[in-house]
N, C-alpha and C positions, 0 to 999 in steps of 0.2 A: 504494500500500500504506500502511495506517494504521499510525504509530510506536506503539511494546511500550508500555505504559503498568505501572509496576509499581503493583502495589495497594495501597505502604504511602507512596511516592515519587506525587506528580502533575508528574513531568517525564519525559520519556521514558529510558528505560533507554538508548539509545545517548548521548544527550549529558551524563547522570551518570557511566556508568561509563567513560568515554572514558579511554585510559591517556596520559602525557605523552609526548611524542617524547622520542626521545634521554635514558632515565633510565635503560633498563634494558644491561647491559653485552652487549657481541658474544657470541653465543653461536659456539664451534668444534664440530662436530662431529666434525671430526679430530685433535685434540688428540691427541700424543706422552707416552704415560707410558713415561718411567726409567728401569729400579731400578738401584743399586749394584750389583747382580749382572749386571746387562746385558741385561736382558730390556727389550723395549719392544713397547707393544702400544698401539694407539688408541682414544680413548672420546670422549665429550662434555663438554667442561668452558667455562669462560670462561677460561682460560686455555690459548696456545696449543701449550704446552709445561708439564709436569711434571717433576720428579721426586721420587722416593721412596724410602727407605731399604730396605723389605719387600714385596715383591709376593708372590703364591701360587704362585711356582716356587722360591722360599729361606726362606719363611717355615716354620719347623718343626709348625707345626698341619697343613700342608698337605703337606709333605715326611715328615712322621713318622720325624722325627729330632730331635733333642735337642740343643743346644750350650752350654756353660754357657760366657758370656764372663767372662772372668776381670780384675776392674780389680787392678790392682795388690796379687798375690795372694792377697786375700779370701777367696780358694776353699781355696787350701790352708792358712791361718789357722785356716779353721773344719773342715777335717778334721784337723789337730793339736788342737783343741782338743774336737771329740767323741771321737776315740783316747784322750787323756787322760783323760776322764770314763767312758768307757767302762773303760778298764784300772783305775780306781780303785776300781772298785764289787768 
């Protein structure tokens, strides 16, 4: 069988595009994802273990629920100070 010759290349296409041994990283196809919530589920990564803070069994786009995390009571700062603005008017 006669080698590919490409049309813009006069060397044959298997010995230009030839890839380097050992560059590319192990691929897992069983790879273990996480979550903080406890869910774990398998996918394909180079990595043979994940983990993840929001998967789509707690993430609220997907649960259709709403949680406001409150850092150091922020939340109710700003509902004291729309009450006040509001009672002002």
């Amino acid at each position: 069988m006669a080698p590919v010759v490409s049309s813009v290349r006069s060397v044959p296409l298997s010995t230009s595009l030839s890839m380097k041994a050992a560059l590319h990283p192990q691929f897992h196809t069983d790879a273990t994802v996480t979550c903080v919530c406890g869910n774990t589920f398998l996918t394909g990564s180079t990595l043979p273990e994940l983990k993840t803070e929001v998967c789509s069994l707690c993430h609220p786009f997907f649960t259709g629920t709403q949680r406001i995390v409150d850092t150091g009571g922020q939340v109710e700062r700003f509902r004291r100070r729309a009450a006040a603005r509001t009672a002002a008017r």
